[in-house]
N, C-alpha and C positions, 0 to 999 in steps of 0.2 A: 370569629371565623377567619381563616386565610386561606387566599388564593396563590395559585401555582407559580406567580411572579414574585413572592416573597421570598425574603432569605430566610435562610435556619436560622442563624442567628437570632436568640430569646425565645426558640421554639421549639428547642433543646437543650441537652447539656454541651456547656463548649468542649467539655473533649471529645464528647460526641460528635459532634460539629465540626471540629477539627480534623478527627479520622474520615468522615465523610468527604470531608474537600478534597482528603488527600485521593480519595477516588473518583472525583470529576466530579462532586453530587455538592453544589451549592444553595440550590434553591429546592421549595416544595416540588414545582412542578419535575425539576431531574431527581428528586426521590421517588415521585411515586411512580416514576416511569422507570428505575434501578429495579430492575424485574429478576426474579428470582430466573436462577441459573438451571435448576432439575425441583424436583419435588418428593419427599418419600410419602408413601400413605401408609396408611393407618396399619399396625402391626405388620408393616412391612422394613427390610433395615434398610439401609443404603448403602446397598452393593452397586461400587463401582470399579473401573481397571484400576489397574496396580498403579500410582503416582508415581512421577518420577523425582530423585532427590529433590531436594530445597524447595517444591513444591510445598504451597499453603492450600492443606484440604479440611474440610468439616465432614466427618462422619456421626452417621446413629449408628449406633450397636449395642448390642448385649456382653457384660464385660461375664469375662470365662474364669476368670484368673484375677486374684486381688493376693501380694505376696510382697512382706518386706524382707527384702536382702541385704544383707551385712555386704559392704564395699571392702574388696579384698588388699586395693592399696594406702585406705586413709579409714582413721574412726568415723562410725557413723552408719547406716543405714538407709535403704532410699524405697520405695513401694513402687514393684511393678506389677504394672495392668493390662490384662492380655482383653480385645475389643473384638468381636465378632462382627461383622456387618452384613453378616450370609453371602460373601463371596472372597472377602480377603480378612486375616488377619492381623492387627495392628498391635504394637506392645508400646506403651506409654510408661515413663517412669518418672515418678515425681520424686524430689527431695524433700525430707526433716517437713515431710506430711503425713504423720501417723493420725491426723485429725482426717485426711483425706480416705485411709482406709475404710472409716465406718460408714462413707458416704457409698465409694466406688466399691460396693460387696458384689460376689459373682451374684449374676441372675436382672441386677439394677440393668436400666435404658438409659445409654448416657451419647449426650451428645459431646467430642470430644474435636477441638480444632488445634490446629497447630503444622510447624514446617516438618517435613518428612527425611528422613532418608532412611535408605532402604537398605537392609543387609540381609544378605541370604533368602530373597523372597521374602523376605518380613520386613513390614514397614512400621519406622520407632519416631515415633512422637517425645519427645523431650519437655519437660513440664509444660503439657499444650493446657488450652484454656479448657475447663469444660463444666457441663451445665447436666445434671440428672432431671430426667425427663419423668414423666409420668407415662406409666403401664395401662395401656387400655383394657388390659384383660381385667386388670385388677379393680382401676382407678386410682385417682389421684390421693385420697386420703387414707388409703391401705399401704400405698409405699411412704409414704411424706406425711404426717399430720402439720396442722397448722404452726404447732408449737416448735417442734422441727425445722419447718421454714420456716420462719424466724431465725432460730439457730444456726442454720444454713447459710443464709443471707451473712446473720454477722459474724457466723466466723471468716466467711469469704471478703467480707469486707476487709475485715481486721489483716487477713495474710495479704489480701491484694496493698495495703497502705503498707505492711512492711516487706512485702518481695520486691527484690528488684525489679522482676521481669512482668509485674503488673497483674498475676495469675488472678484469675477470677472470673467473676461476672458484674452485670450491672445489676445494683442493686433491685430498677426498677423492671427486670423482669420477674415474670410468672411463668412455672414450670406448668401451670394447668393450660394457659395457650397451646401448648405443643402436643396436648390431648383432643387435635382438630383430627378431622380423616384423614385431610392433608395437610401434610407442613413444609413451607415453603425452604429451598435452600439456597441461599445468597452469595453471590462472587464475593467473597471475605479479605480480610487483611491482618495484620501482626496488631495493627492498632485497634480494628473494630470487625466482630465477631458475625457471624450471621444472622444470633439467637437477639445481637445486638439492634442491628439493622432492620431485623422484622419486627422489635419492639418501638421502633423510629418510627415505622411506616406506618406500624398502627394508630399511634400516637399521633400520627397528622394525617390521617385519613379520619379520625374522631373529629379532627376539627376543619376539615378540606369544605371550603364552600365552590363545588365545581361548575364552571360557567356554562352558559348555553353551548350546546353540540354544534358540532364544525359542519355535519352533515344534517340537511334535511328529517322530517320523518318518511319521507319518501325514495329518498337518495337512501337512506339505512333499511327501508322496506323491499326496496332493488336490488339490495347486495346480500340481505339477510344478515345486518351489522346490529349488535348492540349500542346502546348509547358509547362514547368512552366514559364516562363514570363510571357506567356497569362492568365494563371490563376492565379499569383501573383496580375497585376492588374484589371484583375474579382472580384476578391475578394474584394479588397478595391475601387472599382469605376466602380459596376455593373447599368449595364442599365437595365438587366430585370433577370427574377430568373432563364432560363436557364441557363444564365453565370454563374449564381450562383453553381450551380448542376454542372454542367461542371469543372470548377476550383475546385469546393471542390474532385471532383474524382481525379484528377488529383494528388492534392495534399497529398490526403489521399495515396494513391501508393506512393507521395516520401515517406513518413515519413515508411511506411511498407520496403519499398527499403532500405531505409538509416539504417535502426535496421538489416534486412536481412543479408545487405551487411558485416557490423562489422562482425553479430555471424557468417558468415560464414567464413569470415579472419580468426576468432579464431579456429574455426571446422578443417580447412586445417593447422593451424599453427602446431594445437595441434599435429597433425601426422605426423610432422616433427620431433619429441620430444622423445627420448627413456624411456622403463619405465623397468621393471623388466618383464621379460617370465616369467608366474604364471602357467602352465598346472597341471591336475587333477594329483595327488600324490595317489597312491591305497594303501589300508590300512593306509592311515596319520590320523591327525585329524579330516579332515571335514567326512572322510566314519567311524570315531568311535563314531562320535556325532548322525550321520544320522541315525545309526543301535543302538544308544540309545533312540532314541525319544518315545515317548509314544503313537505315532501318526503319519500317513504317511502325507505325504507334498502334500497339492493340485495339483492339474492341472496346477491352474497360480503361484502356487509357484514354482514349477520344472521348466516355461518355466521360470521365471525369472532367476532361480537359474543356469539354461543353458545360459540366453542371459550373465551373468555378467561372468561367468566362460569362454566363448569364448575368451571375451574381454581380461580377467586378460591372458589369456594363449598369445594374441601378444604382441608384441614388441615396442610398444605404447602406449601412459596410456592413461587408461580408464577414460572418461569423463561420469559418467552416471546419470540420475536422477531417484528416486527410489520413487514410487509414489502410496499410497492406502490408504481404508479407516485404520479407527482407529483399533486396533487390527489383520488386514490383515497378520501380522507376518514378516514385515517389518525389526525388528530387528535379528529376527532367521535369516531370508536370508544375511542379514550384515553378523552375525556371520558367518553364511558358507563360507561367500567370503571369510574373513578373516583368516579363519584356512588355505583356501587354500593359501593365501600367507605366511604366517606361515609355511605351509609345505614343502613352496618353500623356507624357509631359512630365509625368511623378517621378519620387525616388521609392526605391524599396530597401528593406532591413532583414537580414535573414542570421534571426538567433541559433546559436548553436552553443551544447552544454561543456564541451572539453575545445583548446585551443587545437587538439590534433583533430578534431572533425571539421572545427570552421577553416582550418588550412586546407583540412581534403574538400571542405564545398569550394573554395575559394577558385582550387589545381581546377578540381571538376568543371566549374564553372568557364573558366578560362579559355581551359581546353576547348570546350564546346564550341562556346561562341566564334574562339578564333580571332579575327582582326575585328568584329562586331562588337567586342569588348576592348579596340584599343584607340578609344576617343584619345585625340588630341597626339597621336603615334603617329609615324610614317607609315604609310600603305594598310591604315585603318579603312574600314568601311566609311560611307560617307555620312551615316545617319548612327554609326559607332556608338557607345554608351563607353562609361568605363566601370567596373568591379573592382571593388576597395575592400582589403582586409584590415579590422581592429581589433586588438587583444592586448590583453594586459603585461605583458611582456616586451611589447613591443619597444622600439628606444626610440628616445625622446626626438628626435628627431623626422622618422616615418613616421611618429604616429599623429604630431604635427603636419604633417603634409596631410594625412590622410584626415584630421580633421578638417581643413581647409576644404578639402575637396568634398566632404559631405557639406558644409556649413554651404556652399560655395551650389551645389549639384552638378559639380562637376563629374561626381561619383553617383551615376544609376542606381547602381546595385551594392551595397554594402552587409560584407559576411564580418558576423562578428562576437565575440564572447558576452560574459557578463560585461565586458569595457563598454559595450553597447549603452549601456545602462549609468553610466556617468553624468552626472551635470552639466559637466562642458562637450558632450556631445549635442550636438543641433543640428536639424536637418533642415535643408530649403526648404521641400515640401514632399513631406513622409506621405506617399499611396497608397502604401501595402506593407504588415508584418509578418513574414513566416516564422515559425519556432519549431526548430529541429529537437523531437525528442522531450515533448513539451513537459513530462512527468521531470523533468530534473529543475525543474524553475518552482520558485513560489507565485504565488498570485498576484504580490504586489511588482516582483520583478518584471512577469509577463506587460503588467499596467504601464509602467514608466513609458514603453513605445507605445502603451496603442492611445496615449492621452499626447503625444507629440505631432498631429497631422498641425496643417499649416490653417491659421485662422479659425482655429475650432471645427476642422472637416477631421471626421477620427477614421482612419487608417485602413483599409479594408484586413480582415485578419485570418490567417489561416495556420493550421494545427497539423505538425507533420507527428505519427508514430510507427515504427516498424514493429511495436509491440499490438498484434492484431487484439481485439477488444470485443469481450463477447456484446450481444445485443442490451442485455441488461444492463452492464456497466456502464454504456453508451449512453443510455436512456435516462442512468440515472449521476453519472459522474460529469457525462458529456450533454447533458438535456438543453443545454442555451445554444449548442452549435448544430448546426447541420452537419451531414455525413455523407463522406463519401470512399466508399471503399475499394482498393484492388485487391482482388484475389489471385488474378493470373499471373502466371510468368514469362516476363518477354521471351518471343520466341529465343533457343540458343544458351538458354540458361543449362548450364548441367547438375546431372541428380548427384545426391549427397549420399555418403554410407555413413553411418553412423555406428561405432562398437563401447560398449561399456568395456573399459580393463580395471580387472580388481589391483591393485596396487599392492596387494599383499604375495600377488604371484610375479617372484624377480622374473621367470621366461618372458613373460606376456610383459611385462614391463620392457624388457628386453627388443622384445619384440619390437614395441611401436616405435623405439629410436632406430630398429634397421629400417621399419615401413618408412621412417620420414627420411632415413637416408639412400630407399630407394627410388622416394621422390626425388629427390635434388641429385642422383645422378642420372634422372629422364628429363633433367632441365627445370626441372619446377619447383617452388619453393613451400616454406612449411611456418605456420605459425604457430608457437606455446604461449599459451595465457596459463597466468600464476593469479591467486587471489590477493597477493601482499607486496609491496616493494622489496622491505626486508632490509633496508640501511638502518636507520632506527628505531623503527616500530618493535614491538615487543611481540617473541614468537609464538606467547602462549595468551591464550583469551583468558578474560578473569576467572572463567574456574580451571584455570592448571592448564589448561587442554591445548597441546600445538597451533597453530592458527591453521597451518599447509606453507608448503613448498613455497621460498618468495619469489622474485624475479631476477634476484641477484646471487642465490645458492643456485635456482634451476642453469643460470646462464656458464657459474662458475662449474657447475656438473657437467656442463655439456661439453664445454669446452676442453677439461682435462679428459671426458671421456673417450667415446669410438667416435664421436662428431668432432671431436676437438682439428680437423682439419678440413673443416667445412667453414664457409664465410659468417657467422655468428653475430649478431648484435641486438640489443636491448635496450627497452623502451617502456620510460612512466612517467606518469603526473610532475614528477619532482623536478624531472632535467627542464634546463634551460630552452626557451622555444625555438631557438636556432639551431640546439642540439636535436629537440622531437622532430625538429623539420628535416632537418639533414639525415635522420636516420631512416623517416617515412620516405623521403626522396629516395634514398639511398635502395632500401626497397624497390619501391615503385621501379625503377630502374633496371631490377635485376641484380643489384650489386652486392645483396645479402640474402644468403640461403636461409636462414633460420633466423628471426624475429620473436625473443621472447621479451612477451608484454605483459601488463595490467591488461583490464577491461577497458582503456582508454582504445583502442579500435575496434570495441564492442560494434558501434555504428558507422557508417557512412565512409569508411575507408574500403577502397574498391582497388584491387592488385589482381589481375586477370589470371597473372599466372602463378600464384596463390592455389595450392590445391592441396592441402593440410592444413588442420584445424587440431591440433594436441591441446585439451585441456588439464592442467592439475589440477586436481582436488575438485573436480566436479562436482561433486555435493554438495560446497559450499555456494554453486552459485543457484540460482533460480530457472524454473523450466524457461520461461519467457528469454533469460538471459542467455538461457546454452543458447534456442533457437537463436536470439540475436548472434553470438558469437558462430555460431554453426554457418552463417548467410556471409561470413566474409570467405569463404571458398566456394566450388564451383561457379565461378562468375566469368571462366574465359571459357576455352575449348575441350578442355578437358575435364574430368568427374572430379567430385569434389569429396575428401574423405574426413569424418569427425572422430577423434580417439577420446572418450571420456574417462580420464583415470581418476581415480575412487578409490577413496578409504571405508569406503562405506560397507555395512552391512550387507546382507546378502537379502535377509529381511528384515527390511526397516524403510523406512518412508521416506528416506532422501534416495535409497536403491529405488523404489516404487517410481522416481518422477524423472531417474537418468533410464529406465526403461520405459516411461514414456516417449522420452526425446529418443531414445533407440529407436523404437516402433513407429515414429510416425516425424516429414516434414511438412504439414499440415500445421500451421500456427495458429489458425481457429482452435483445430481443436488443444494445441495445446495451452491456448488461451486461456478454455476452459477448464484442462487439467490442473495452472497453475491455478485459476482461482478458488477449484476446490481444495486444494492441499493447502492453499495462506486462511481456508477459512474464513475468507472474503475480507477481514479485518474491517476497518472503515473505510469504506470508500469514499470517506469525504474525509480523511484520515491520512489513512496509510500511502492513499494515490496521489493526494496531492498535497496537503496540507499540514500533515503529520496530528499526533494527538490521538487521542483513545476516541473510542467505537463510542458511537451515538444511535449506531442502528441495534437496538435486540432483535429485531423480530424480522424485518426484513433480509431475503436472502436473496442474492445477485444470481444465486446459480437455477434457483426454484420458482423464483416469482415473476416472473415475465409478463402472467397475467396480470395480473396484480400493479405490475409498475405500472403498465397501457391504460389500465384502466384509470390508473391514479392521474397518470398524464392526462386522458382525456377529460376528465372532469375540471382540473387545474385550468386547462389549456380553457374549457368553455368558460367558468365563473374568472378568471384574469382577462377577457376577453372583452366584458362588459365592466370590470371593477377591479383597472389594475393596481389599484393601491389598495384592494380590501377594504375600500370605507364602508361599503354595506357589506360587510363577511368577518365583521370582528371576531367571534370565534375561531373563523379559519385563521386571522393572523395570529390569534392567538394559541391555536395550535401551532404555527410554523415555531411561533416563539418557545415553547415550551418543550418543543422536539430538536431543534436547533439550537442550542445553544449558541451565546450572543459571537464569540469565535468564529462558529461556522456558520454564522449568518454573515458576518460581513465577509468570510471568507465566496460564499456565494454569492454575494453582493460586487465582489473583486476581478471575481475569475472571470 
């Protein structure tokens, strides 16, 4: 027998073994959990939408058409097969396979895989792999006799040893399996077939010895859950679609359990952990900033400003995550926190993802504070801090001083890039982390500061995004941190208009460079984001296709065009940081009408009088992304206008999500618009960590219940047994749904 902690390796064939790696599937237990993708049943075909090119799909159907055709520019012949699936029609052509004709006769059920492309509404498989099935009307031994299979078998053998392209099957399957009511259909590959992979699974579910259940018989009599064994082989060898429904609930709760379970190890670990006592200091810094503002602090900024000031005040570091729309003042409440550990004696650290946002915290910063930031200066306050910028660009000489002054805490506050994250950076005594924009860091990067507090006191830590986060993600991406969210907007914020322009109509193209040149003659200035630089990058993505407009054709367009006597300049990743500083200044300033950029002032760059937002190629970027890019105008006196130019379709799904960002500046909900159109990917994945989906069955958009529940249970058994030592199958469900990656990834973050 073998359990789910085993490798494939000697428990299959290795190149079996091998194609399965190459789909994340190393061990039993991530096999048997490779959960079929759809299902066809019984004299039913598999009709599904039309694929799109170089897609790899597996269909059943009924072939219509079985015809060898003479090639009209070389001798030779090749047999095409025309495949029904009761909703689209496929043609299949094989080569110097006249042996494959007497197989694929019209009327046979053949299952047929392979990469696609599409011409004329008709989709042409190219000598795809394929497997003749057995007729339920008929039965198996009226289409196929035994002697037959045999000869089936080795003729397929014999062409797959001499084809190049490997065309066949495995020997060890059986066409009479696929005469079940339902047959499972499997996320496939060029290396391993579906017909393949469900012969795998059976294969080791014959010999699967499955351990005691994660849940009670009482906790599974509560929720109405089967064992997971029973829904293990539900799954892969259902007789009707309740088993179906059944096992997938079942499953979908482990996978919600098994994420639960970690964050909430780390929740209790965390508060085992001492940090620095941070309570309210009267008359320090943060009450001479407050009593400087020009403006009182919301409603939801006071309760935030209280929930994080509780934290900083015990004897445990704060794990929080800090979450609102764009301009919500996300950074001022940083700042607040921050003076108060400052006042409490500490330094703080404030990560940020591009050198041009930690120069705009750094300006922001500055500004604010005033002389309260100019320790050790003439005509500084008397209890003064100082704010220190680090980046990796910087010369060797400032950046020298500026080490000195952290090593030193001469330096309160320090803004600063990945440089942050250096070896020879060392802080006196590190208080508090913030991380601007936290999705751009890995896990271990974020770790490097929150493991640097002074004597082993770790750090109090907090989590800035202007990307708002529905409930569920939070629950299940964010479940170790607390939450605190703004929705409002400081009073004086102005509203945004928003237009989609098709890019295929020169007026309306025409158009938004007079709109943005009617801004800059009412005194106000105008930003174009481009998706690409465009100096050496290559303009076309690997299948042929333009990438869009770069930053250095759009600037050189503008300029010879009807703008070309307006104040123009340009800004990306690649210039030198005294050149992005001088242009962002130069800006800031007033001193340049039109700013075309990358996404590098996607965040945290704030220019008041900024009141155009012109995007190119808006379809390329992400709903969550326009919103971000959308938040750097209206932020002074005046309204704030978004142009989203698009090559896109008129119907099609990149049009569908710049008409959501039309309709709505609501970042919840477009939160949720983006995560139903990414299809939620992995969110222990795609959000942080990169690497393919670990989740089948849970959904961020649908299961809310579902997650709470799994939290509360997690939350109760980690409460009393935080290492699982009486809950072995619980850990051993974490381990078997986690892969060892995304456990110590959760183990990190």
């Amino acid at each position: 027998m073998v359990v789910q902690s085993d490798p494939l390796d000697g428990l299959l064939p290795p190149k079996r073994v091998a194609a399965l790696a190459e789909l994340g599937v190393t061990t039993v237990g991530a096999l048997l959990r490779y959960t079929p993708r759809r299902y066809v049943r019984h004299g039913q075909l598999s009709a599904e939408e039309l694929p799109a090119d170089d897609e790899w799909v597996t269909v059943i159907g009924r072939v219509t058409r079985s015809t060898m055709v003479q090639m009209k520019k070389r001798k030779g012949s090749f047999l095409k097969v025309s495949l029904d699936d009761g909703g689209n029609t496929y043609d299949a052509n094989f080569f110097n396979a006249k042996w494959i004709q007497g197989r694929l006769k019209p009327g046979a059920r053949v299952m047929m895989a392979g990469k696609v492309k599409v011409f004329r509404g008709r989709v042409q498989l190219s000598h795809p792999d394929w497997l003749v099935l057995p007729d339920g009307e008929l039965g198996v031994e009226t289409i196929v006799g035994s002697a037959m299979l045999s000869e089936m078998y080795s003729a397929q053998s014999e062409m797959q040893a001499e084809s190049a392209d490997g065309s066949g099957v495995d020997s060890d399957i059986d066409p009479a399996d696929f005469d079940r009511p339902i047959v499972p259909m499997y996320p496939a590959s060029k290396e391993i077939q579906t017909w393949a992979i469900w012969s795998s699974v059976r294969s080791i579910l014959a010999r699967c010895d499955f351990a005691e259940d994660a849940l009670t018989p009482d906790e599974r009599s509560e929720r109405g859950l089967p064992t997971t064994a029973e829904a293990i082989r539900s799954v892969h060898l259902p007789d009707t679609e309740e088993e179906i429904e059944t096992a997938a609930e079942r499953l979908r709760f482990d996978e919600a359990l098994a994420i639960q379970t970690v964050l909430a190890q780390r929740r209790l670990a965390g508060r085992s952990e001492s940090a620095a006592t941070c309570p309210h200091v009267p008359g320090g810094l943060e009450d001479q900033l407050l009593e400087r503002l020009p403006f009182t602090l919301t409603d939801g900024q006071r309760r935030v400003v209280d929930e994080i000031g509780e934290q900083l005040a015990a004897p445990t570091p704060m794990s929080r995550l800090l979450q609102g729309e764009v301009g919500s003042g996300k950074t001022l409440i940083s700042l607040l926190a921050m003076l108060r550990v400052v006042d409490n004696g500490h330094q703080c650290a404030i990560l940020a993802p591009t050198e041009v946002l930690a120069a705009q915290h750094h300006r922001t910063m500055t500004t604010m504070l005033g002389d309260l930031a100019g320790a050790g200066e003439l005509g500084s306050a008397e209890n003064a801090t100082s704010v220190a910028l680090l980046t990796g660009s910087m010369r060797t000489a400032g950046k020298r001083q500026t080490l000195l002054d952290v090593v030193t805490g001469t330096a309160g506050i320090v803004v600063g890039t990945h440089a942050l994250l250096e070896q020879n950076v060392e802080f006196f005594d590190l208080g508090m982390v913030v991380v601007d924009e936290q999705h751009r860091f890995g896990v271990e990067q974020r770790d490097i500061l929150r493991s640097r507090g002074r004597d082993g006191v770790q750090p109090h830590f907090l989590v800035m995004t202007a990307t708002p986060i529905p409930r569920t993600v939070a629950m299940t991406v964010f479940g170790d941190l607390e939450t605190s969210t703004l929705r409002e907007l400081p009073r004086g914020r102005q509203p945004i208009t928003t237009s989609v322009v098709p890019m295929s109509n020169e007026r309306w193209v025409e158009r938004v460079w007079a709109r943005a040149a009617e801004e800059i003659d009412a005194g106000r200035q105008v930003y174009v984001v481009c998706t690409r630089i465009g100096d050496n990058d290559d303009p076309k993505d690997d299948d042929g296709r333009p990438r869009g407009v770069s930053v250095l054709d759009q600037y050189a367009e503008l300029v010879a065009g009807p703008l070309g006597d307006r104040r123009i300049e340009y800004l990306h990743g690649r210039l030198p940081a005294d050149e992005k500083n001088a242009v962002m200044d130069s800006f800031g300033r007033g001193e340049v009408d039109i700013l075309v950029s990358t996404t590098v002032i996607e965040v945290g760059v704030d220019v008041p009088n900024a009141t155009t937002m012109v995007i190119v190629d808006a379809e390329r970027f992400g709903v969550s992304q326009l919103h971000q890019l959308r938040g750097r105008v209206g932020r002074g006196e005046h309204p704030g206008l978004c142009l989203l130019m698009t090559r896109a379709g008129q119907v099609s799904q990149a049009m569908e999500r710049l008409r959501a960002v039309e309709a709505s500046n609501d970042g919840f909900e477009l939160a949720r618009v983006d995560l139903e159109q990414r299809r939620e990917g992995d969110v222990l994945g795609a959000l942080q960590s990169g690497g393919t989906s670990s989740l089948h069955y849970l959904s961020l958009l649908t299961d809310a219940e579902v997650i709470a529940d799994a939290r509360g249970l997690a939350e109760e058994i980690v409460s009393a047994d935080l290492p699982l030592a009486d809950h072995r199958p619980l850990a051993d469900l974490v381990d078997s749904i986690l892969v060892p990656q995304k456990v110590e990834y959760l183990d990190k973050s």
